[in-house]
N, C-alpha and C positions, 0 to 999 in steps of 0.2 A: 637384645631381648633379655629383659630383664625374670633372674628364676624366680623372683617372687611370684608373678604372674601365676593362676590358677583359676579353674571352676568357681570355686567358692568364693571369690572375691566379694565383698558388700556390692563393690560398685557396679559390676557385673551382673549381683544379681538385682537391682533396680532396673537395670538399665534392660533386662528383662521383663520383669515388673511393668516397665513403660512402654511394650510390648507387647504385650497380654498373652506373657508365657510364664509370667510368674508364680509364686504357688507357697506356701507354709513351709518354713524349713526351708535345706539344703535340696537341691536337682538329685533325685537318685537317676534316672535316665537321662539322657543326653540322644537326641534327633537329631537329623540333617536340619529344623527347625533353628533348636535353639543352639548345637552347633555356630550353626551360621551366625545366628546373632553375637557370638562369644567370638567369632571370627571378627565381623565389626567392630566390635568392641576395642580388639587388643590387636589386629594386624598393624602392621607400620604402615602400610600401601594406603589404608583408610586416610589416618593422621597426616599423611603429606597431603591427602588430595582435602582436607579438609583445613590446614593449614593455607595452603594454594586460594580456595575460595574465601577464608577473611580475608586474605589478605585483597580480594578484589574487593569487598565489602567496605574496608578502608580506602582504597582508593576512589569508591562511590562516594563516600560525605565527603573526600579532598576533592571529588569534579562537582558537589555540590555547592564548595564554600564559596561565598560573597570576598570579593578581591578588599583586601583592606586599602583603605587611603595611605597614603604616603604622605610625611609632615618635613620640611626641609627648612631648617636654619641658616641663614643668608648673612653674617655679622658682616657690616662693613665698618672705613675709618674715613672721615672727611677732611683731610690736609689741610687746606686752605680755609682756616678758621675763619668768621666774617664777624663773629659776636665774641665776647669776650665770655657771654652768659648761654653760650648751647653749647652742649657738649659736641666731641666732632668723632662721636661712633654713632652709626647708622644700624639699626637692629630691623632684618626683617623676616619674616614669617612664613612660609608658601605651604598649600596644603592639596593634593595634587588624588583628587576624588575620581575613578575608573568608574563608566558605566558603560556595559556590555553590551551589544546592540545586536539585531538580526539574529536573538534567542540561540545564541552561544552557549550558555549557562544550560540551555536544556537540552539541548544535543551532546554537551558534554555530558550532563547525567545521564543521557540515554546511552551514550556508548556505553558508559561504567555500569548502567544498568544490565546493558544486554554479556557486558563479559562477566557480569558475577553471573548472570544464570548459567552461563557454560561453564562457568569452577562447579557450579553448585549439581548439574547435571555430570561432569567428568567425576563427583566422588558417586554417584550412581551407577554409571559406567564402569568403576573402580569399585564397587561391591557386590557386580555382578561378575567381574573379574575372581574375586575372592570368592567369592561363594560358586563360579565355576568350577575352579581349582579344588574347595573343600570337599564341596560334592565327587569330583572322579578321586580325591584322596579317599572318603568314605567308601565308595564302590571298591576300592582298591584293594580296602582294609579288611570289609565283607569279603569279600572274594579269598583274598589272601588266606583270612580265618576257615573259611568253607571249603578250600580246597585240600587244606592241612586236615583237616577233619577224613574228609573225605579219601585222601590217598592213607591215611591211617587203618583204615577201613579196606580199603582197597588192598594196602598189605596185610594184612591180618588174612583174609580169603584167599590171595597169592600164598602165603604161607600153610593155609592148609590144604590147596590144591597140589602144592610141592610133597605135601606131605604123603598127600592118598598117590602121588606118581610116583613116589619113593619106594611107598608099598608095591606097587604095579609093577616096579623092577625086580625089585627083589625076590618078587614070585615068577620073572622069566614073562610078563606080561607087555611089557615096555623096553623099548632097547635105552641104553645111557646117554645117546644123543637127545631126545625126546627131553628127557630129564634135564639135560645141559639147557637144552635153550629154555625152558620155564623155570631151571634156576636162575639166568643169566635176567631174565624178564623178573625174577624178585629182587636180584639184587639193584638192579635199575628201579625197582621200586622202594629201596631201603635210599636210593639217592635222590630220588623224587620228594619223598618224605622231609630230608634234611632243607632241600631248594623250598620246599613250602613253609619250614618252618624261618627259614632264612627271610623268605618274602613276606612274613608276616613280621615280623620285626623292622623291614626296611618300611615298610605298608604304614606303620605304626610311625614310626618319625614323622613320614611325610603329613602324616595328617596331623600332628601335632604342630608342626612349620604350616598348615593352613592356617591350621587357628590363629598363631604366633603364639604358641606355647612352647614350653622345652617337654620332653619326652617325660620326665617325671612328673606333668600337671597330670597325666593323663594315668597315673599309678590311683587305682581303686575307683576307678570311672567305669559306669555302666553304660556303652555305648548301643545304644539301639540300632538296626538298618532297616527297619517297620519303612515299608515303601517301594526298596530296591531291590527287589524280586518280584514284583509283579510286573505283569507285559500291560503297559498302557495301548490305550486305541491308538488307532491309525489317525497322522494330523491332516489337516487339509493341507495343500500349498499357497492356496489363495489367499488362507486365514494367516498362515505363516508369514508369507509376506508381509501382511496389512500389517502385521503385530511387529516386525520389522522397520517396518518404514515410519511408523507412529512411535511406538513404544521404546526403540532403542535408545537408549540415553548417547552415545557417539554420535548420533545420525543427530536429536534435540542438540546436543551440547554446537555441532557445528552450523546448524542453523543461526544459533545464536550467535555465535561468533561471525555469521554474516549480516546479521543484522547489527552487530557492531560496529563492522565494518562498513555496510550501509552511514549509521550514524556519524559513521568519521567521515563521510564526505559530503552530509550536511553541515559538520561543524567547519570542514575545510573550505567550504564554498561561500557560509556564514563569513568566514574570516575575510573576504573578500569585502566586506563591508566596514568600514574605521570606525574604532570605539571610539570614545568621547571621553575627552581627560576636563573635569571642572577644576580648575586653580585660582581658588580663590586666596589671597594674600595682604598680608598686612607690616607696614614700614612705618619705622619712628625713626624721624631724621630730621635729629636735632631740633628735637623739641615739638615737631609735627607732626600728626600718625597721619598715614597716609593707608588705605585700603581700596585695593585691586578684585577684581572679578576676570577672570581670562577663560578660555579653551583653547585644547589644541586635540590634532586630529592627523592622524595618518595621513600623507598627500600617495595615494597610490600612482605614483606618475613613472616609476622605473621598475614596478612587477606590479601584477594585479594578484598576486598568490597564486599566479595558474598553476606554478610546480607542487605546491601542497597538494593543491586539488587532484592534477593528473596523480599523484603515486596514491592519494585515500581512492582514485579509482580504480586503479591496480590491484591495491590490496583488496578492496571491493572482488573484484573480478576474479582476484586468486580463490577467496572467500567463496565464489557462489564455485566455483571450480571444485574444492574440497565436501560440499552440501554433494554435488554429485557424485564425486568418489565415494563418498560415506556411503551413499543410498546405492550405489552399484554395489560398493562389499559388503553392504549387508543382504542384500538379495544373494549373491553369489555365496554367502555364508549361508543362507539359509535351504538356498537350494541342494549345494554340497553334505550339509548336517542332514538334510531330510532324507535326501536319499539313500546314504550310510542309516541313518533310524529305521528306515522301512525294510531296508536289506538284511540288515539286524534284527529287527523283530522278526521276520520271515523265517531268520532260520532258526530265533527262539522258539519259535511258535513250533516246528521240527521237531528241534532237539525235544521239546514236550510229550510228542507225542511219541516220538521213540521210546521215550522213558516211563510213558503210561504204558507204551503195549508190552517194553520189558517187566515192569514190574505187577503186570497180570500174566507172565506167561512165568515170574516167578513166581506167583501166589498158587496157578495150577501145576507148579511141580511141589511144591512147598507138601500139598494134598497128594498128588501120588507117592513123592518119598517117604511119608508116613505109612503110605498103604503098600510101597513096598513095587510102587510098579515105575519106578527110576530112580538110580544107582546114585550114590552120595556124590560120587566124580559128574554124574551127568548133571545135577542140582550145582553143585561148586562151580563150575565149569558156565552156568549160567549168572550165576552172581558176579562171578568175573565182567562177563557184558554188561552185567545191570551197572554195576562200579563204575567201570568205562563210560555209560553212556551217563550216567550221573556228573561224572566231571564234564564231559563233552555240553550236558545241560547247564553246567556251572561257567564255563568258558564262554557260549553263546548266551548267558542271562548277563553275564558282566559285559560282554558285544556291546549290547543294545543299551544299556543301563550309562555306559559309556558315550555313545552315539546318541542317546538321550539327553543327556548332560548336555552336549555339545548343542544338541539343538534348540534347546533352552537358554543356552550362552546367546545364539545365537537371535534369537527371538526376543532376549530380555525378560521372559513370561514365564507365571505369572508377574507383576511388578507389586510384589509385595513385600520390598524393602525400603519404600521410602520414608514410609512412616521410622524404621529406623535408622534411619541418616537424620531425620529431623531432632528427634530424639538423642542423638546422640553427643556428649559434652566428653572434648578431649579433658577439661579441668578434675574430672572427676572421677579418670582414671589412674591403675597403679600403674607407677614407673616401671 
């Protein structure tokens, strides 16, 4: 990974541009949006899988090309001279012309046809990979940031509920036990603090390795999480599935590949039929030109290519084998993520309203502590809950947001990234 890499890159930001997230100027925010596309842009996992499909794209004009002729030099020497006035070297010519029969030529492009589509859907596949990954790095990063916040907070109000208990002793109101365990509960919260600050640092790597950045591209970036805190609706399963079994690029990319494999055992079967060699040819001997016209032809008389054929139907048969494994683990993904999402959102949906009805039963002490009809400790004392059930809502919003991701992994949906995979030119990136 090279450090030059960064947000700002020209190429980067065209390649946004050709995306229609481009804009005047330098990106001051940064979304799970364009994120993602600076992830395609610059991961290596991309470049291999897109490296991997020219290279079938080359091997489709090689299964396209026409067989060239072959041209063979014959010189001979005639011994036994009869003339004193011919020369007694024989010079002759053969030109030895392949023409392909029982449409060889087009089941071969169809193979090479149908495996560049599976390169071409495996980097799809590969940038829903990436942009999985980015996405629960993002959620990671949110969380990590909001929980560091929030137990900040949290210590702050531990500290001055230790305080008003302090007092509470010292007037003979509170024994020192009392005291002990709610200091032992702040100093647990002075360690809490350090671990959040610690996980947002690690948080922060990891999403800069989605992108394929190093940890300094990401110095004076405005990172947005606009999206990952709201609770989406309930999915169907029906619909999931269908978007499964249509939409995933594994499930398309192996189809293909048995439709390749289909294709190789009509070229194998083809084969069973002899090409046609034209040998046309021409001889000067001694003084005479002499010109030939021949063919010749495969005599299938000691195999008929049955062994080609049987293993292209193997592979064939391996082929449609793998189409069903594909469409079994995507269903089995999809049912798994769904019901992790649903279980997930269920107790987001919870933790929500535990945290509305704490934070109107602080808004009515918030009104009596002014008026004097509840004690500062009984007000602090509930903030402490509010704090609590605040992370508990932060813990169960990353749940689901989590389990969200996954089941969008697992869906492939929406599928609006192909347009930039199309777009996309390794030539034009920085090293």
């Amino acid at each position: 990974m090279s450090s030059s890499r960064s947000l700002s890159d020209p190429g980067l930001k065209a390649f946004l541009e050709a995306n229609h997230l481009g804009g005047a100027g330098p990106r001051k925010t940064w979304d799970l949006d364009s994120l993602t596309l600076a992830a395609l842009y610059y991961h290596p996992d991309i470049d291999a899988a897109l490296a991997s499909w020219e290279g079938t794209q080359a091997a489709g004009r090689t299964a396209g090309e026409l067989p060239n002729p072959e041209l063979e030099l014959s010189p001979g020497y005639y011994s036994r001279v009869t003339s004193t006035t011919s020369p007694p070297w024989i010079d002759g010519l053969n030109l030895n012309i392949l023409f392909e029969t029982a449409g060889k030529r087009g089941y071969r492009m169809a193979e090479a046809g149908h495996v560049s589509n599976a390169a071409k859907l495996a980097i799809a596949s590969t940038a829903w990979q990436v942009r999985s990954r980015l996405r629960a790095a993002l959620v990671e990063y949110s969380a990590a940031q909001k929980l560091a916040d929030l137990l900040k907070l949290q210590q702050q109000t531990q500290q001055e509920n230790l305080s008003l208990l302090e007092s509470q002793k010292q007037n003979g109101d509170l024994s020192a036990a009392v005291v002990a365990r709610d200091r032992i509960s702040f100093n647990n919260s002075l360690m809490a603090v350090h671990d959040a600050d610690a996980r947002v640092a690690v948080a922060r790597i990891a999403l800069a390795e989605a992108i394929g950045l190093t940890t300094a591209a990401l110095d004076g970036v405005s990172i947005s999480f606009d999206g990952l805190d709201a609770i989406p609706p309930v999915t169907d399963l029906a619909q999931a599935r269908r978007l499964a079994l249509f939409h995933r690029a594994d499930v398309l990319s192996a189809v293909a590949q048995y439709a390749a494999a289909d294709s190789a055992v009509k070229l194998a079967t083809a084969k069973q039929y002899p090409d046609i060699h034209l040998i046309p040819s021409y001889e000067y001997d001694q003084g005479q030109e002499k010109w030939k016209l021949g063919f010749s032809v495969e005599l299938p008389v000691l195999n008929q290519h049955q062994g080609p054929v049987a293993e292209a139907k193997a592979r064939c048969s391996e082929a449609e084998a793998k189409v069903n494994a594909a469409q079994s683990k995507a269903l089995s993904e999809v049912e798994r993520s769904l019901a992790a999402f649903q279980s997930a959102r269920a107790k987001a949906v919870t933790a929500n309203k535990l945290l509305s009805e704490l934070e109107a039963q602080e808004k009515r002490l918030s009104g009596m502590l002014a008026a004097g009809g509840v004690s500062r400790q009984e007000f602090v004392s509930t903030q402490l809950e509010l704090a609590s059930s605040r992370v508990s809502r932060l813990e169960a919003a990353e749940q689901m947001q989590q389990a969200l991701g996954q089941l969008e992994a697992a869906t492939q949906s929406p599928m609006r990234w192909d347009a930039s995979i199309r777009s996309l030119s390794r030539s034009s990136k920085t090293p």
